[in-house]
C-alpha positions as CSV (number, residue, x, y, z in Angstrom):
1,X,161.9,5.3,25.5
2,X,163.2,3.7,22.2
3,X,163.6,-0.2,21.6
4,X,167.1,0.5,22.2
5,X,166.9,1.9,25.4
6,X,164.2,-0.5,26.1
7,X,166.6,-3.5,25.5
8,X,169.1,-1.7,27.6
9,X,167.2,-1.4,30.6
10,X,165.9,-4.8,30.5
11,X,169.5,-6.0,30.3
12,X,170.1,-4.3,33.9
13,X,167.5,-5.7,35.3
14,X,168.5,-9.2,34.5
15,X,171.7,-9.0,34.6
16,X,170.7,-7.5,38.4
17,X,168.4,-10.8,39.2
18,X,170.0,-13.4,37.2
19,X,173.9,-12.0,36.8
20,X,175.4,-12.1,33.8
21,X,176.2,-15.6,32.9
22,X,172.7,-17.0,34.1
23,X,170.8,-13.9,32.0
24,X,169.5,-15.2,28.3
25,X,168.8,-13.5,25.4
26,X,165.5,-14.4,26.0
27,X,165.0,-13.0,29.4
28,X,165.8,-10.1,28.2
29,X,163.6,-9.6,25.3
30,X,161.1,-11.3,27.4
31,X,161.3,-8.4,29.7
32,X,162.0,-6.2,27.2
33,X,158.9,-6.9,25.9
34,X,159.8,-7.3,22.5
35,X,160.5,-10.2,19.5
36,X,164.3,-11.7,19.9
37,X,164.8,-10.6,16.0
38,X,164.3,-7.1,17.6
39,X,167.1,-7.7,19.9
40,X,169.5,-8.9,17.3
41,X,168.8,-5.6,15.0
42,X,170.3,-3.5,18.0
43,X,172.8,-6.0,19.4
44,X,175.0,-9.3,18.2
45,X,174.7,-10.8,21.7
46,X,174.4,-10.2,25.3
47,X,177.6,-9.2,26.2
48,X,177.6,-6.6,23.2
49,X,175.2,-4.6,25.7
50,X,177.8,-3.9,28.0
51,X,178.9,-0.3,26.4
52,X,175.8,0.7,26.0
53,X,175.0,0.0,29.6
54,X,178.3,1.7,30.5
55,X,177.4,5.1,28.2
56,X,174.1,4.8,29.8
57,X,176.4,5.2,33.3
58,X,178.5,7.6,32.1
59,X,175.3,9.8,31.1
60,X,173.8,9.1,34.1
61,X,176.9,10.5,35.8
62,X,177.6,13.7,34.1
63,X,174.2,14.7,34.6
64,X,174.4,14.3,38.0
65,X,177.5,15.8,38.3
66,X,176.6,18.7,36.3
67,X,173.7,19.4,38.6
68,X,175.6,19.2,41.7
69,X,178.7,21.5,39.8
70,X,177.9,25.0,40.6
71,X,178.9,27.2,37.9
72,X,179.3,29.9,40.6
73,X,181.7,28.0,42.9
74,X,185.2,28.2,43.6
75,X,187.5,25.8,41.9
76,X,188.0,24.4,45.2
77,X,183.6,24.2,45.9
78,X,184.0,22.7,42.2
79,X,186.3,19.5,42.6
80,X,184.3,19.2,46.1
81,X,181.0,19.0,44.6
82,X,182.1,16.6,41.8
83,X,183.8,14.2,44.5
84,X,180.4,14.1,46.1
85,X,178.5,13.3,42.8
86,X,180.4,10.7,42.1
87,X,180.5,9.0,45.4
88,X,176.7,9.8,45.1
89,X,176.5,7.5,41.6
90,X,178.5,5.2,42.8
91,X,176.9,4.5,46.3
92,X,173.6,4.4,44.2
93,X,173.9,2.4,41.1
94,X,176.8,0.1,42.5
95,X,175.4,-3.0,41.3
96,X,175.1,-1.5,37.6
97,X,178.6,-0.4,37.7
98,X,179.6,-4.4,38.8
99,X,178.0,-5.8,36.2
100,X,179.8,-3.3,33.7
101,X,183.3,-3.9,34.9
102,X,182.5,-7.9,35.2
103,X,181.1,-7.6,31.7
104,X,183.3,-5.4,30.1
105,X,186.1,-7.3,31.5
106,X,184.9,-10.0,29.9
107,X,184.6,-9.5,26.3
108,X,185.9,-7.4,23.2
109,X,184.4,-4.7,24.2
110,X,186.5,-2.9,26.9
111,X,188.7,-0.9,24.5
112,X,185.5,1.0,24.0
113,X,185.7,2.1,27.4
114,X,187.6,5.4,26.4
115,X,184.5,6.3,23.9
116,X,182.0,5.8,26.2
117,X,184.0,8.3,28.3
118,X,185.2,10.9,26.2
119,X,182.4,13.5,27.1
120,X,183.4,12.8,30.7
121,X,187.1,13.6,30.2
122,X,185.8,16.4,28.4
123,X,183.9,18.2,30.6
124,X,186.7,17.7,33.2
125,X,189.4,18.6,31.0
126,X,187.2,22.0,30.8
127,X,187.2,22.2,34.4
128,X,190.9,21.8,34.4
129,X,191.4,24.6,31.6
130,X,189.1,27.0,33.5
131,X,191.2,26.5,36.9
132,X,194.2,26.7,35.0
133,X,193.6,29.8,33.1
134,X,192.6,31.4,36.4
135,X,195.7,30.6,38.0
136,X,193.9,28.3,40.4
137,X,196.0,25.5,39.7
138,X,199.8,24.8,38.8
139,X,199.8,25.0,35.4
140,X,202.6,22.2,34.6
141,X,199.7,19.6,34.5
142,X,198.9,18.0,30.7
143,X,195.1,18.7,31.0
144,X,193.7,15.5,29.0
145,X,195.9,13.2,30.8
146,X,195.1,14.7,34.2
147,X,191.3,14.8,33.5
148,X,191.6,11.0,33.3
149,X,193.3,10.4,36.0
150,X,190.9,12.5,38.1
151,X,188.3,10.2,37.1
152,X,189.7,7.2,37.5
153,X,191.0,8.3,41.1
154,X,187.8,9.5,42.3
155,X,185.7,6.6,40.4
156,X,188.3,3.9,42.1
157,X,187.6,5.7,46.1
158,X,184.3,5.8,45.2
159,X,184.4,2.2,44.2
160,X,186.5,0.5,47.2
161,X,183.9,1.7,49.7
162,X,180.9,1.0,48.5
163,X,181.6,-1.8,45.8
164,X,184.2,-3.7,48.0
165,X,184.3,-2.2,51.3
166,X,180.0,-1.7,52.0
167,X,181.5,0.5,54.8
168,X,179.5,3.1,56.7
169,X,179.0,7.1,55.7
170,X,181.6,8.0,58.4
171,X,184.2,5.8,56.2
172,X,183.0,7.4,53.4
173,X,183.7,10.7,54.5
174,X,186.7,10.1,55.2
175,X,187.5,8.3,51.8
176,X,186.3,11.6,50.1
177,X,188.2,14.0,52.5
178,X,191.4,12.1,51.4
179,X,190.6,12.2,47.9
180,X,189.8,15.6,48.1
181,X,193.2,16.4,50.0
182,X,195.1,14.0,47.0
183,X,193.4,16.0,44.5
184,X,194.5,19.7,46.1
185,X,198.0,18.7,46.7
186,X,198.4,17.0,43.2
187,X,196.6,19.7,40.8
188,X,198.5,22.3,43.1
189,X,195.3,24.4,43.9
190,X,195.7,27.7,45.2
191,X,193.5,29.0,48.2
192,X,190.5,31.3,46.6
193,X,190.8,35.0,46.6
């Protein structure tokens, strides 16, 4: 792991125990394990972690969700395995994905959100081009903007049950089955040959 990543992970786990406002730059070195000059060569301050944190998410993410994405599988199996990876993330690194939003929110730094993303949107926007070049999917739909929006929809289910709502996996079922349904009537998807 490099001192970068090093700094990075130490900053989860204190923003995790402390929270963001109560975490120092020297709880993290401290943790980190290195000198505080250290820190300062990758980072201006605390909150300055944030992206990386959140392209540490976003990584985190696509690999999962490329795993669970079957090459192989219907456009339909597709969008039904990707809904479950990312309810997957979500349900298990919840508290990261807090302490992004509540820290991104509260700096400069959130109009580097759509950076951090871009390899997300693209591999989606892929997906998209695929289904609609197999005739899978009405092909009215302006792939880039759609890709985001499947995201953000999916990312916001995944985040009102088990960020806000701490509801149980027959609720979160449920949650995905709608999104799913959303998602078929919306990208028009045709039933599989």
């Amino acid at each position: 792991m490099s001192k970068k990543e090093n700094i990075v992970h130490a900053a989860i786990q204190m923003f995790r125990e402390k929270g963001i406002d109560k975490t120092t730059v020297s709880d993290i070195v401290k943790t980190a394990g290195i000198a505080q000059g250290t820190f300062y060569l990758y980072f201006p301050s605390k909150l300055a972690l944030m992206p990386a944190i959140a392209e540490e998410m976003v990584e985190k993410m696509m690999e999962i969700v490329k795993l669970s994405v079957k090459e192989e599988a219907t456009f339909q199996k597709k969008l039904e395995q990707f809904v479950d990876a990312v309810f997957l993330v979500t349900r298990d690194y919840n508290e990261v994905q807090a302490l992004i939003y509540a820290g991104l929110a509260s700096t400069e730094h959130l109009k580097e959100w759509e950076t951090v993303y871009a390899p997300f949107y693209e591999w989606i926007s892929d997906l998209l081009q695929e289904a609609e070049e197999a005739n899978v999917v009405r092909n009215t739909m302006h792939i880039d903007r759609t890709a985001k929006l499947l995201i953000g929809l999916v990312e916001s289910a995944a985040e009102q049950v088990y960020l806000y709502d701490n509801t149980d996996e027959v609720e979160v079922n449920r949650q995905k089955q709608e999104v799913l349904s959303f998602l078929f009537h919306a990208l028009g998807v045709k039933e599989s040959i």
